[in-house]
N, CA and C atoms as a LAMMPS dump frame, in Angstrom:
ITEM: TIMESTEP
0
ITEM: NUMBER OF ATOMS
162
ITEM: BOX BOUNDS ff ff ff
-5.0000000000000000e+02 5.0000000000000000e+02
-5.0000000000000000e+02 5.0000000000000000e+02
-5.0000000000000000e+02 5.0000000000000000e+02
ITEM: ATOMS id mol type element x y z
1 1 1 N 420.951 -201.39 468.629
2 1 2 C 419.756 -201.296 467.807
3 1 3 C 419.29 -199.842 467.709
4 2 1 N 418.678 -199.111 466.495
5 2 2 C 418.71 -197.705 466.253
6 2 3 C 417.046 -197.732 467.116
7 3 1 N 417.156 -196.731 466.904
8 3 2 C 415.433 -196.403 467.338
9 3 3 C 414.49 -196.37 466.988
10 4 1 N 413.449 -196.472 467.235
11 4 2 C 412.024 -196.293 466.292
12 4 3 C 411.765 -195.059 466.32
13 5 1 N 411.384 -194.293 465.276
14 5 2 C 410.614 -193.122 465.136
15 5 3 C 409.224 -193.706 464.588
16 6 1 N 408.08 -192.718 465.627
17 6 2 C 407.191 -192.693 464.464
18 6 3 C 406.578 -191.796 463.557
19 7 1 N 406.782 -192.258 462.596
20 7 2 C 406.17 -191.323 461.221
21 7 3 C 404.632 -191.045 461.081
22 8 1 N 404.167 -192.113 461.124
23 8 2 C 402.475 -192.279 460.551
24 8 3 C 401.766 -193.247 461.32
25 9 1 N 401.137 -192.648 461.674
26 9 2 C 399.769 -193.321 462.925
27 9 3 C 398.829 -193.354 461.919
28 10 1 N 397.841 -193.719 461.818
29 10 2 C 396.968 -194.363 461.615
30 10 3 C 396.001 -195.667 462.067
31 11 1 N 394.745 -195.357 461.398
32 11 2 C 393.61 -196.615 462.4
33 11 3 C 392.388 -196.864 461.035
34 12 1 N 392.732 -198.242 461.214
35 12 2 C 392.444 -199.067 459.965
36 12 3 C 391.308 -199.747 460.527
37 13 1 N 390.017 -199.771 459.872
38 13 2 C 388.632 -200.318 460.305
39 13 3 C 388.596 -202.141 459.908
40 14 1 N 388.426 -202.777 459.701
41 14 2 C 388.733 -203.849 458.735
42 14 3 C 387.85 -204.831 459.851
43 15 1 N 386.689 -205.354 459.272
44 15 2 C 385.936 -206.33 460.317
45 15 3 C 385.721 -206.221 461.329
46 16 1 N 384.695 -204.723 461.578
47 16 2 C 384.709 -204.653 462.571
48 16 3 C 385.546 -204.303 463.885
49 17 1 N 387.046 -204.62 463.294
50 17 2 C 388.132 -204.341 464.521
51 17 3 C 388.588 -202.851 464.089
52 18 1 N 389.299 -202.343 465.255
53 18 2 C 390.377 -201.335 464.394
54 18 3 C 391.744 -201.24 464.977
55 19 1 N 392.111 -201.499 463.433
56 19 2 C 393.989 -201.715 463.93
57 19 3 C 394.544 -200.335 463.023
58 20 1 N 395.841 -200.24 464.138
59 20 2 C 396.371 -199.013 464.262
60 20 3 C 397.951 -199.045 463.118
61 21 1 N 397.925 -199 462.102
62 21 2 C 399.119 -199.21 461.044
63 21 3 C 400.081 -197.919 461.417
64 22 1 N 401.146 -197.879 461.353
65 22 2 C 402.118 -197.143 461.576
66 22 3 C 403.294 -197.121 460.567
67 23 1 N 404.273 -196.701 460.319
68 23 2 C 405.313 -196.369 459.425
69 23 3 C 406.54 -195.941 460.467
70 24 1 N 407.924 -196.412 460.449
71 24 2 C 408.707 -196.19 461.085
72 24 3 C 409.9 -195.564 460.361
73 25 1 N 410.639 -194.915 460.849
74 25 2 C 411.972 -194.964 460.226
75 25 3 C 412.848 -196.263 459.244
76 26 1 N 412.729 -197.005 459.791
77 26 2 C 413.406 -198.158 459.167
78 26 3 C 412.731 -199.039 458.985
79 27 1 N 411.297 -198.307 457.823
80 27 2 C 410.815 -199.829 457.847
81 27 3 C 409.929 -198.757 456.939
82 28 1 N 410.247 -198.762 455.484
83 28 2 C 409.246 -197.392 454.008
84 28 3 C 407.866 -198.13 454.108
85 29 1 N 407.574 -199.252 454.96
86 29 2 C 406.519 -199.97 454.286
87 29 3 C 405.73 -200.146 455.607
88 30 1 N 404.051 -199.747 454.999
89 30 2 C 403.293 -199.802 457.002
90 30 3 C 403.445 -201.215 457.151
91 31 1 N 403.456 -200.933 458.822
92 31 2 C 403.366 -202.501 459.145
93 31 3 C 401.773 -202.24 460.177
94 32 1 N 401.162 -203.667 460.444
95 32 2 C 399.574 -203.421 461.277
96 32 3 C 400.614 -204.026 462.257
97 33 1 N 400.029 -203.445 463.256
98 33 2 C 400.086 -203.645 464.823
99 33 3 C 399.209 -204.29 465.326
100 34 1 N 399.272 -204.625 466.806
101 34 2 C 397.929 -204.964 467.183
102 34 3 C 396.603 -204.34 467.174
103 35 1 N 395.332 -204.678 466.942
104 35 2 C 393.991 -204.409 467.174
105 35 3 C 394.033 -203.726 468.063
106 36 1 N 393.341 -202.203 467.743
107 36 2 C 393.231 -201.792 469.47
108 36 3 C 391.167 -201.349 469.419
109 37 1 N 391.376 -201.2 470.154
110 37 2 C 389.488 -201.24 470.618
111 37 3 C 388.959 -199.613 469.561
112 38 1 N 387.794 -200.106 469.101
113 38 2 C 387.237 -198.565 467.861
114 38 3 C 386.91 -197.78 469.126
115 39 1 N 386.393 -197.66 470.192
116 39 2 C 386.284 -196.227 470.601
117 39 3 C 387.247 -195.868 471.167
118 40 1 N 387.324 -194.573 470.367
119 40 2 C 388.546 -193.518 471.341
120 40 3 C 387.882 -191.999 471.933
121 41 1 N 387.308 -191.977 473.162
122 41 2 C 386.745 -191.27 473.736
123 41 3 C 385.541 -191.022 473.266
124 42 1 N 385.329 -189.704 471.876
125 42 2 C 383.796 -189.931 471.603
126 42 3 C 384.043 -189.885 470.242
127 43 1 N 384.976 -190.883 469.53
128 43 2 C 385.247 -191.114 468.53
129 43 3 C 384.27 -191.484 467.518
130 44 1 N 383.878 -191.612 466.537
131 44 2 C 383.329 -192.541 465.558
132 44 3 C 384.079 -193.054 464.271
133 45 1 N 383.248 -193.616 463.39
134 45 2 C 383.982 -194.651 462.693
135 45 3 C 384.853 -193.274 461.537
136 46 1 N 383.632 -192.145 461.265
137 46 2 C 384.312 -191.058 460.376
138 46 3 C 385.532 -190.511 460.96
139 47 1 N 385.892 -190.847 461.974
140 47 2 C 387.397 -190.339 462.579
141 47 3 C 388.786 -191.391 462.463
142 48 1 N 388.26 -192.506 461.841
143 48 2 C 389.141 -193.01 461.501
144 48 3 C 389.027 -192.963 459.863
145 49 1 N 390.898 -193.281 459.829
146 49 2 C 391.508 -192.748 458.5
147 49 3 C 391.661 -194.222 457.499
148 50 1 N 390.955 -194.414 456.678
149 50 2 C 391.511 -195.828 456.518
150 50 3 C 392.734 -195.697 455.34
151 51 1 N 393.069 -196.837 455.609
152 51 2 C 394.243 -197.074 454.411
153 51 3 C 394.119 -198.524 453.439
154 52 1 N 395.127 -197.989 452.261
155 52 2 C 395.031 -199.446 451.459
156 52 3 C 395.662 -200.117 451.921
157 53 1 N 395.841 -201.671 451.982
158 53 2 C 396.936 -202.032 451.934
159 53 3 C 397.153 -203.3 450.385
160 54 1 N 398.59 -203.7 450.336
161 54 2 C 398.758 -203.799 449.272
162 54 3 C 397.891 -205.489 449.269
């Protein structure tokens, strides 16, 4: 099995949660990951990047 690279991090707000979408090598299309918790140290919501999805 080849490897994962990752390309594109990202953190998607959506109800309150925030999930972390990523882009891999073998895979042109984001996929969502699991939910991970909105604060990241002394983060706020303007530090996350949102994205469309289709």
């Amino acid at each position: 099995m080849g490897r994962w690279q990752l390309q594109k991090l990202r953190v998607l707000r959506r109800g309150g949660e925030a999930w972390i979408s990523r882009q891999s090598a073998h895979d042109a299309g984001l996929c969502l990951v699991a939910p991970v918790a909105a604060e990241r140290g002394n983060g706020t919501e303007e530090d996350f990047v949102p994205i469309e999805s289709n």
